[in-house]
N, C-alpha and C positions, 0 to 999 in steps of 0.2 A: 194581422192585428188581433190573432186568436188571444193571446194575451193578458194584451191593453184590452181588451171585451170582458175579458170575465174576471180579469182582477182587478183592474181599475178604473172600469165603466165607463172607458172611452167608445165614443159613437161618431165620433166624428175627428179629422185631423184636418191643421191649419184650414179653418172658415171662420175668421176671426168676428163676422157678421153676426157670429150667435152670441145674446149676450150672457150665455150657460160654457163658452168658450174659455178655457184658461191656459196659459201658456204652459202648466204641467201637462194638463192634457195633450198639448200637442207635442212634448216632451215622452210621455207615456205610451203615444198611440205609434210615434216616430219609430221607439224601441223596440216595438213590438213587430212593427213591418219590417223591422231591418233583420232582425236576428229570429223570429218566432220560426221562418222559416229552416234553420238548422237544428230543429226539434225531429223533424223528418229526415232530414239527410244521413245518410249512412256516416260512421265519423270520418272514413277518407275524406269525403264531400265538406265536412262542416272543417273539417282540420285544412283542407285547403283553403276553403272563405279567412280563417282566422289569422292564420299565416298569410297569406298576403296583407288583412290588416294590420297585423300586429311586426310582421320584419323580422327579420336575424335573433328577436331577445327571443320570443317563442319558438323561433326552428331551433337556439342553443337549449332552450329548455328541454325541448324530443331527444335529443344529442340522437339525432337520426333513425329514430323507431315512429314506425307508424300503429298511430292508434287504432284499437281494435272493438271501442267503445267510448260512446260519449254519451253527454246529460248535458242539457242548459235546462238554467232556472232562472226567469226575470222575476225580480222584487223578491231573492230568496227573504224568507222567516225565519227568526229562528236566533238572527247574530245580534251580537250586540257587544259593544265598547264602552269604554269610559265616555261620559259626555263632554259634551262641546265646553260646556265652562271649567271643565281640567278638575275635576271633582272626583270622588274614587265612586260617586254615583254612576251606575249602566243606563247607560237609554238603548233605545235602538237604532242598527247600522244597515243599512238596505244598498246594497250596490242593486247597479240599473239591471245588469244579467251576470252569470256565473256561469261558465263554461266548463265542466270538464271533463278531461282527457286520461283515460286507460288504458295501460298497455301488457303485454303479455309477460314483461319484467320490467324492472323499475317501478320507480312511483310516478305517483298522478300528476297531471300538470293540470293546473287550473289558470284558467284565464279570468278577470275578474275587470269587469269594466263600468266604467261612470262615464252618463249620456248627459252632453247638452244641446239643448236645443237653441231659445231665444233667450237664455239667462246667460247674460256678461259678464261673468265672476271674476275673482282674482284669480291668480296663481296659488296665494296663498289660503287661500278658501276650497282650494279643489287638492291642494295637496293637503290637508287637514282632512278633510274628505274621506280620502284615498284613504291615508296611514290610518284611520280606523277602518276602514274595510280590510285592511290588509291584517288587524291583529284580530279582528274578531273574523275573518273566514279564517288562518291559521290556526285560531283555536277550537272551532266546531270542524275542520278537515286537516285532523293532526295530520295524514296519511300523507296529505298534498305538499309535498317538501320543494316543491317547484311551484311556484306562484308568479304570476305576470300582470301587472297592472296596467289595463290600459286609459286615457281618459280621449273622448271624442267629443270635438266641441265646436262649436260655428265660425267663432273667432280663435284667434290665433293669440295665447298667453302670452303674457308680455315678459316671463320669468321661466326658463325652466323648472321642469320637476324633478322631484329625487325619484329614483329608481321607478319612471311611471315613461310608459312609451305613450307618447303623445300625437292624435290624428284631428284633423280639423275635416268636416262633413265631407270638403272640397276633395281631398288626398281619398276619402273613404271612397267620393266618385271615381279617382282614378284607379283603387283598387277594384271596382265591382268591374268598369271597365276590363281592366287587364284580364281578370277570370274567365270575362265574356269573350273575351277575345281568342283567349288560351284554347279555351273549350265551349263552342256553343251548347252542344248537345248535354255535353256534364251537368248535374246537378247544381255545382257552383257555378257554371257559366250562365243555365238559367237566371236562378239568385243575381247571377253581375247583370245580366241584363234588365230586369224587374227592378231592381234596388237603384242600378242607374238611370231606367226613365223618370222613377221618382223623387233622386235627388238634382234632376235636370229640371221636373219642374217646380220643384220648391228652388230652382236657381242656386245650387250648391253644384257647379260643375269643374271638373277640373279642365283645363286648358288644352285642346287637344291639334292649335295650331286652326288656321287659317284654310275654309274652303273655297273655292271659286264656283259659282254657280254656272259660269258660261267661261270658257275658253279669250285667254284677253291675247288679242292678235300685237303682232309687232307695228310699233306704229312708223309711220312715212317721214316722220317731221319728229326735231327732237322733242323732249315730251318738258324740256328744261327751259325756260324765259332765259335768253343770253342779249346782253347789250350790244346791240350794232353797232361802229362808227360811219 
């Protein structure tokens, strides 16, 4: 939450009791647990977390090169777009974090994501969104000719997006899962495992099938109600 501490003066996430509590905040503090953590990671480490979340659009964007440097920035400064009411006025554009990836030829590939939390938006409000995050980081990172959009969201949109790869908290558990699985010890398996006990208990899990806590014996008698004559 290193973050959401010193940029957006979160102290606390989901304790909805405090009446200083706001759903950005649990929004801000969310982002920051999830992702602060690949600030440290070597970029192999953070390039595997992002690829598994992100799927096939980001492994086509690497076109098979591994990165050799990375940078995240959550709430970069700095962008800005045309505003919300279609005006040729700039306001400012803040995606959730900015990801990006260096390589030792080619260009950069940025990853650029919008976080939600407990806000139920449209489709059409987060692809608006989006397409200004997308012209105002292409124009402050001319270099970045590979860009990927992702949006992460509690609920599941009722509408595809254009050109935005879309993950719901639930999928995000089953990514962190899989890393942890892959590789305990790795850096990203760490990561799956921390990031999954926390979206386990805020109840964002993915389904991971049926356990039996005790061994169920064969029974003697059929276990089905059949009509006698």
């Amino acid at each position: 939450m290193l973050h959401a501490f010193n940029q957006k003066n979160v102290r606390r996430v989901l304790m909805h009791v405090r009446s200083d509590h706001k759903i950005g905040k649990d929004e801000d503090g969310v982002t920051s647990m999830v992702f602060t953590p690949l600030a440290f990671m070597s970029a192999k480490a953070a390039a595997a977390v992002a690829l598994e979340i992100s799927g096939p659009t980001l492994a086509d964007a690497f076109q098979g090169r591994t990165p050799c440097a990375h940078h995240i920035q959550l709430w970069p400064e700095g962008l800005r777009d045309r505003s919300w009411a279609e005006t040729d006025r700039q306001t400012r554009c803040e995606p959730d974090f900015l990801l990006r990836f260096d390589f030792e030829a080619g260009p950069q590939v940025v990853l650029v994501g919008e976080v939600k939390w407990d806000w139920n938006v449209s489709s059409d409000h987060i692809q608006t969104e989006i397409d200004r995050q997308r012209r105002a980081v292409a124009a402050h990172y001319p270099d970045a000719t590979a860009m990927v959009m992702v949006a992460i969201t509690k609920y599941r949109l009722r509408a595809t997006l254009a050109n935005v790869v879309e993950r719901t908290w639930v999928q995000l558990h089953g990514a962190a899962n899989a890393l942890r699985t892959r590789d305990p010890q790795a850096a990203e398996g760490r990561w799956g495992a921390l990031v999954g006990e926390f979206l386990t208990r805020a109840e964002q899990i993915d389904f991971q099938g049926f356990t039996l806590t005790n061994e169920v014996s064969t029974p003697n008698e059929p276990v089905f109600w059949r009509e006698t004559t």
